[in-house]
C-alpha positions in Angstrom: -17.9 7.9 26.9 -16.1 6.2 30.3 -18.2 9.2 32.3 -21.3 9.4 30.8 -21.8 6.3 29.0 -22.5 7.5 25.7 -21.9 7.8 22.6 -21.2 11.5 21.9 -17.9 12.2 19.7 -17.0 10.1 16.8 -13.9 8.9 18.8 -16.6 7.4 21.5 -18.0 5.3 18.2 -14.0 4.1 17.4 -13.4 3.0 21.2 -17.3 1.4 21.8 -16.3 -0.9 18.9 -12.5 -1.6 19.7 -13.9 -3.1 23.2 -17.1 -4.4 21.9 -17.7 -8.1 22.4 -20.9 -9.8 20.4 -22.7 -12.4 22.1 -22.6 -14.6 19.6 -18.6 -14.1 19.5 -16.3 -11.8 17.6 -14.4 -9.1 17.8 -13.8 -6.2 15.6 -11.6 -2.7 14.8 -13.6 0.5 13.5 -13.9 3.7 12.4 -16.9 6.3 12.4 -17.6 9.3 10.5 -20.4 11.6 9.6 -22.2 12.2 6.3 -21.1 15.2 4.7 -24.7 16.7 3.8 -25.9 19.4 6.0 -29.6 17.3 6.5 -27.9 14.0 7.2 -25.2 15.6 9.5 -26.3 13.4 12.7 -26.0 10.0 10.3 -22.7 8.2 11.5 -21.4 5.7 9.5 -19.0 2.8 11.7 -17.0 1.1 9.9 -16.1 -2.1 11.2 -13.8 -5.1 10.2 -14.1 -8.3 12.1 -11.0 -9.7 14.0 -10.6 -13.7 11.9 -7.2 -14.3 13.3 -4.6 -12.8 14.9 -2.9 -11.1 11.9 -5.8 -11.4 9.6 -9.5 -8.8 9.1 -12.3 -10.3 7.7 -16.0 -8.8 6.6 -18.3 -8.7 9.7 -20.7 -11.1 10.3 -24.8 -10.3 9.9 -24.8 -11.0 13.5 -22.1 -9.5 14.4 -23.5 -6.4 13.0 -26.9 -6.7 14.4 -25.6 -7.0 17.9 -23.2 -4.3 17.8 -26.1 -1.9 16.4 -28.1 -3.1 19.0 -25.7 -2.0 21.8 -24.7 1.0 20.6 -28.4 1.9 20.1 -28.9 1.8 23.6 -25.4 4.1 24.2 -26.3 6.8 21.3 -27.6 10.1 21.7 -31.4 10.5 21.1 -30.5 12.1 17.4 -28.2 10.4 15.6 -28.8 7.8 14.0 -26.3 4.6 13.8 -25.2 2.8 10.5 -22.8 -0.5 10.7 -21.0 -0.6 6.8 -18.3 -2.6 6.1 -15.0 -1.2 6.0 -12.5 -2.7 3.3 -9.5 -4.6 3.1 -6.7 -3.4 0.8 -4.3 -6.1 0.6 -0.7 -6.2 0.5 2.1 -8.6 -0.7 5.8 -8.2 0.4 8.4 -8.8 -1.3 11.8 -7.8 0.2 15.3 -8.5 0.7 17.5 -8.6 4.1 21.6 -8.3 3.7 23.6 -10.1 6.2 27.2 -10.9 7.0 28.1 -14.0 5.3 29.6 -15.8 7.9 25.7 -16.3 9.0 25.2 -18.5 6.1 24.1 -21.3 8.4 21.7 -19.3 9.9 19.5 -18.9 7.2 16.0 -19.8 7.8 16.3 -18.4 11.1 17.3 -14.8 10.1 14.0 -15.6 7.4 11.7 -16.5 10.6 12.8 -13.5 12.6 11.9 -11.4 9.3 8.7 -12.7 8.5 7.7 -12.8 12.2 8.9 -8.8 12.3 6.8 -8.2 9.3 3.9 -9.7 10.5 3.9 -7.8 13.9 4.5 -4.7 11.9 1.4 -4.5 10.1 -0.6 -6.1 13.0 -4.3 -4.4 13.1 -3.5 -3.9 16.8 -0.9 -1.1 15.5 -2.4 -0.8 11.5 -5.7 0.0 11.5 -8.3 2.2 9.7 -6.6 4.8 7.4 -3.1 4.2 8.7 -0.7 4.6 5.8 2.4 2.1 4.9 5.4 3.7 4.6 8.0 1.3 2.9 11.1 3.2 5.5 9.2 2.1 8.4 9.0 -1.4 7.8 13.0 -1.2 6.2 13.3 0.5 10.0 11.8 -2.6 11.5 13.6 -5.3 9.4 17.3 -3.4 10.5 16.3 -3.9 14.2 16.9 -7.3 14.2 20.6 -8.4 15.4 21.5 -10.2 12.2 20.5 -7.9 9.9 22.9 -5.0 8.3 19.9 -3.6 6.2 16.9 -4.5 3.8 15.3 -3.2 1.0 11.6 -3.6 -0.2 12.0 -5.1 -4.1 8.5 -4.6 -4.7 7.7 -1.2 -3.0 9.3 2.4 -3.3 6.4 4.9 -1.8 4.3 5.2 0.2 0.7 3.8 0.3 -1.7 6.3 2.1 -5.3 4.3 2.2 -9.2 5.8 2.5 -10.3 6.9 6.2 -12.1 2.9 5.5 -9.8 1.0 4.9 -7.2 -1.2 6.2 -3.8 -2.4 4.8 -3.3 -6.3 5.4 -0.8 -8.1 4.5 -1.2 -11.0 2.0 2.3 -13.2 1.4 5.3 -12.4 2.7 8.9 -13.2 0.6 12.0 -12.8 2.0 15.2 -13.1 0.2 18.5 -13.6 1.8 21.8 -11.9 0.4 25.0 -12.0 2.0 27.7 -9.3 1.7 
């Protein structure tokens, strides 16, 4: 797609959307496949989620949609045939707990911050997008990176959560306990 200008592979239909920019605002992540019947082969599907916050997807716009069909209609090759569907949102609540020395006891909420903030970042669409599976060691990995922490366990997750090639993981509320050993 940067040499020719067009949309060719299904990875040219991902990156077209990740820098995409609608008129009328917005921003979104996406994903593209093809149908899976042999007479609807040149059909792709994007999938896109539209950028609400920083941390946070939301369902596209109508306009947003419109506009990004629009440009990549221009981009496509003469046989395919573009359709913008709405990826989904699996959400996610966190419930874990961080062990610390005890002689941090007045340090508290600011171990909590640095453990929610770490969190957040973690599942971050930037770095957790379409089909990207949660693997409860990885964010356990994360949380035991931070100075204060000696380690962490997730009380309300054991195994891993492995989502459709449409959807996203994105995290809902976010507890964090504090134990001292």
């Amino acid at each position: 797609f940067k040499q020719q200008d067009r949309l060719v592979t299904l990875e040219d239909f991902r990156s077209y959307v990740s820098r995409y920019r609608s008129p009328t605002g917005g921003a979104a992540i996406g994903t593209a496949s093809t149908r899976k019947a042999y007479s609807s082969a040149n059909i792709i599907d994007v999938f896109v989620l539209q950028k609400a916050t920083d941390l946070q997807l939301q369902k596209a716009t109508v306009d947003y949609k419109a506009n990004l069909l629009t440009a990549m209609g221009e981009k496509k090759m003469l046989t395919d045939e573009i359709v913008i569907v709405d990826g989904l949102i699996r959400t996610l609540d966190i419930v874990t707990t961080v062990y610390v020395d005890l002689s941090l006891l007045d340090y508290e909420e600011t171990i909590k911050a640095e453990a929610i903030n770490t969190i957040q970042e973690f599942f971050s669409y930037d770095k957790f997008g379409f089909g990207t599976p949660f693997i409860p060691e990885e964010l356990n990995r994360a949380l035991f990176n931070l100075n204060k922490v000696r380690y962490s366990t997730l009380d309300n997750f054991n195994t891993s959560i492995t989502p459709d090639f449409n959807e996203v993981i994105q995290l809902n509320n976010i507890t964090v306990n504090v134990s001292y050993i």
